[in-house]
C-alpha positions in Angstrom: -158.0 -24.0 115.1 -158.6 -23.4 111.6 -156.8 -24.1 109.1 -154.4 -21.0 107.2 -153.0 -22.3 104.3 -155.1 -20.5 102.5 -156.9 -23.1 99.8 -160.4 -22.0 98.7 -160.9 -25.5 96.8 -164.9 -26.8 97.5 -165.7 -30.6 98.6 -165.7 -32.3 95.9 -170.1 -32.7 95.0 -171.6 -36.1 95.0 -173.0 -37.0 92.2 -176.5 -37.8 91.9 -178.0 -41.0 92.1 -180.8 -41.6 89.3 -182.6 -44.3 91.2 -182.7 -42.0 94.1 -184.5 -39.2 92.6 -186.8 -41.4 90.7 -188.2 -43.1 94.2 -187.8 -39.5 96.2 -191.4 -38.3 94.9 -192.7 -41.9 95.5 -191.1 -42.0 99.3 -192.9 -38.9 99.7 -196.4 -39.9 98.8 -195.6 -43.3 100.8 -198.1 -40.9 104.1 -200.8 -40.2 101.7 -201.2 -44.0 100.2 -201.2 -44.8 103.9 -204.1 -42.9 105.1 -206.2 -43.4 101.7 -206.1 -47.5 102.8 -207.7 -46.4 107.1 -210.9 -46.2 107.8 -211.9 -42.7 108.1 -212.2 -40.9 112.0 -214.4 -38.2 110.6 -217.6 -37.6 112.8 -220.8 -36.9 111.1 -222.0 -34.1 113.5 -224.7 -32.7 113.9 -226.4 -35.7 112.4 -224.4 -38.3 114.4 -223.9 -36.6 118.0 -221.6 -38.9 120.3 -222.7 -38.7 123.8 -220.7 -36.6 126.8 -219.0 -37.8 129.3 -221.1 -37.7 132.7 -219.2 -34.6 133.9 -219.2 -32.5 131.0 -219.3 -29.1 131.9 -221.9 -27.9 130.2 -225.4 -25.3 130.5 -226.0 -24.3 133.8 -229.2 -25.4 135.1 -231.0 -23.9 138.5 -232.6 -26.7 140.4 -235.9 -27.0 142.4 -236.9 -28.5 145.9 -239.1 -31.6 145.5 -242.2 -29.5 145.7 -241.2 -26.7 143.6 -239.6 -24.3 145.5 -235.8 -23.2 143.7 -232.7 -24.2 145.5 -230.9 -20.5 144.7 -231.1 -18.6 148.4 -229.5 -15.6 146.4 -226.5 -15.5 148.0 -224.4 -14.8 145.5 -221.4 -16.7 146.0 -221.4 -18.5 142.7 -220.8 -14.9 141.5 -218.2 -13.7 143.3 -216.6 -17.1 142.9 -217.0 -16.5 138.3 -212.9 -15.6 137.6 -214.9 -13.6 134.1 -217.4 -11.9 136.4 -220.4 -14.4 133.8 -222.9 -14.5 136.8 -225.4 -11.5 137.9 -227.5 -12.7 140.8 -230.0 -10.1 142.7 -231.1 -11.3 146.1 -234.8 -10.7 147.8 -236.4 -11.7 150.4 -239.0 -14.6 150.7 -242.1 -13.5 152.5 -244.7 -16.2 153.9 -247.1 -14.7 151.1 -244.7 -15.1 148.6 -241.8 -17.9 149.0 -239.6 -18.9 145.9 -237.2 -20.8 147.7 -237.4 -22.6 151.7 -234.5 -20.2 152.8 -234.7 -16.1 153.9 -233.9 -15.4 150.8 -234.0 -16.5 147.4 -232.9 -15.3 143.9 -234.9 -12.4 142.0 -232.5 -12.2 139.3 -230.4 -14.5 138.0 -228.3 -13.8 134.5 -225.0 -16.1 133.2 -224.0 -14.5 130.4 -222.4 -17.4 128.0 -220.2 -14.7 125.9 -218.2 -14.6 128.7 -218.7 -17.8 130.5 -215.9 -20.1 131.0 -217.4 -23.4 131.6 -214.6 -23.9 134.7 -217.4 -25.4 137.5 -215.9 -22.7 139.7 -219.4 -21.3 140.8 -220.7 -24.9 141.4 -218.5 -25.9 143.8 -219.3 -22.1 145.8 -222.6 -23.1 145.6 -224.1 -23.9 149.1 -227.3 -25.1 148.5 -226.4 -27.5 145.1 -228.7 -25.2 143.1 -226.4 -24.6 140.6 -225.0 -27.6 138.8 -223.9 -27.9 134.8 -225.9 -30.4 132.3 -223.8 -32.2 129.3 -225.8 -29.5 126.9 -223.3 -28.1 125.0 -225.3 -26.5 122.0 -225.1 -23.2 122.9 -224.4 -21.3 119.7 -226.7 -18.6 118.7 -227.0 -15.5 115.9 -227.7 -13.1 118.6 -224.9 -12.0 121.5 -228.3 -11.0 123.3 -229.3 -14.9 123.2 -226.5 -16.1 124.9 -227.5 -14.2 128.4 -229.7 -16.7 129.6 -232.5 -15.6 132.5 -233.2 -17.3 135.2 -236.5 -18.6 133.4 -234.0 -20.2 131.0 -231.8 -22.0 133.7 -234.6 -23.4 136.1 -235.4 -26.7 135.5 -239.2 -27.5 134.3 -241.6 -28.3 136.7 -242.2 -32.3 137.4 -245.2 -33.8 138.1 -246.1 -33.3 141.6 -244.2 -29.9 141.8 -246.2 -26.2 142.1 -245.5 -23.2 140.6 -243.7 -21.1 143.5 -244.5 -18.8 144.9 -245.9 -21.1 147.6 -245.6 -22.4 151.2 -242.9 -25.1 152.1 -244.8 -28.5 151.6 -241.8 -30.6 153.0 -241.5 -30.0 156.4 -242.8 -27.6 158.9 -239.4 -25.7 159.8 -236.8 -25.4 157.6 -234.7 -27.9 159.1 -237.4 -30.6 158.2 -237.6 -28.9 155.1 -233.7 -30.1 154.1 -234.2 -32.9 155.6 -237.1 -34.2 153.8 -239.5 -34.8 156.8 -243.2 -34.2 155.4 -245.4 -32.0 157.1 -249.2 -31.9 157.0 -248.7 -32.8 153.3 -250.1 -31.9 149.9 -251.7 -28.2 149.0 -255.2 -27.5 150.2 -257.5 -26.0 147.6 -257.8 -22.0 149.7 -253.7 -22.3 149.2 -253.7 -22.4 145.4 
C-alpha cells in the first residue's frame, strides 16, 4: 500500500560527479577507437568476387544429352512445381524428322522469368529428367525487366565438342532405353544425316 501521509518532498538529487562527465564522452567513443585499430571486412566487389559455395542456387541452366539432344521432355512439372508461377514451358512433340530431345516429347518453349523467380530449387527437384539444374551465376541484374525473361536459347547449355545441333537422330542407343543408359548404337552421324 501506498503511503497517505500526504508529503510531496522529492528524493533528494545526487550530485554530479565531475570526473564522471569528463570520461562519459570518452567511454562512448571507447566502440569507435576499437574498430579504427581491426582490419577492415569490407569486400572489394565486383573487382574481387569470392567464389560460391558448390550449391549455390543460382541461373538455371537446361542441359543436353551427350550427343546434343536437350534433356527437357516438356513436361512441365518444374512449372507447376514454381510457388511464383517464374516458369512457362510449351510442350511438342519429337518427330523422327525432327528430334530435340530422346523422349516423345520435348520443350518448344521454355521462359523463367527472373523478376519473379525465387531461387528456392523447387522446380529442380520436380524435374524428372535432371534437365534443369541451377549454376553458382548469380549476376543477374539488368536495365531492362524484358532482360530478365530468359529463353530457352539463353538457359541451354553450349554445345561441346562432339555434340550436334538437334534436331537430330538419337546417336546413343538404338531404343530409348539404351539411349539413358548410355549403350552406343551404330555410332557417329553419317554425312546423308547432316
Amino acid at each position: 500500500m501506498a503511503d497517505d501521509t500526504g508529503s510531496t518532498e522529492k528524493p533528494a538529487a545526487k550530485k554530479p560527479n565531475p570526473l564522471k562527465e569528463l570520461v562519459a564522452p570518452v567511454a562512448g567513443f571507447g566502440v569507435t577507437f576499437r574498430t579504427m585499430l581491426t582490419k577492415p571486412v569490407t569486400e572489394e566487389y565486383p573487382e574481387d568476387k569470392r567464389p560460391t559455395e558448390p550449391r549455390y542456387h543460382g541461373r538455371h541452366v537446361l542441359n543436353r544429352h551427350a550427343d546434343g539432344l536437350e534433356k527437357c521432355i516438356g513436361c512441365e512439372l518444374c512449372a507447376w512445381a514454381c510457388p511464383a508461377d517464374a516458369i512457362y514451358v510449351e510442350g511438342a512433340d519429337n518427330t523422327d524428322e525432327e528430334r530435340f530431345s530422346p523422349g516423345e516429347r520435348y520443350g518448344a518453349v521454355y521462359q523463367i522469368n527472373y523478376l519473379r523467380c525465387i531461387f528456392c530449387g523447387l522446380c529442380i527437384e520436380a524435374c524428372p529428367t535432371r534437365a534443369l539444374t541451377m549454376s553458382n551465376e548469380y549476376e543477374l541484374a539488368d536495365d531492362s525487366r524484358r532482360d530478365l525473361i530468359y529463353t530457352k536459347d539463353q538457359l541451354l547449355t553450349p554445345l561441346l565438342p562432339g555434340m550436334e545441333t538437334p534436331p537430330h537422330p538419337m546417336r546413343l542407343g538404338d531404343t530409348e532405353k539404351a539411349y539413358y543408359a548410355g549403350q552406343p548404337s551404330s555410332g557417329a552421324p553419317s554425312e546423308g544425316d547432316e
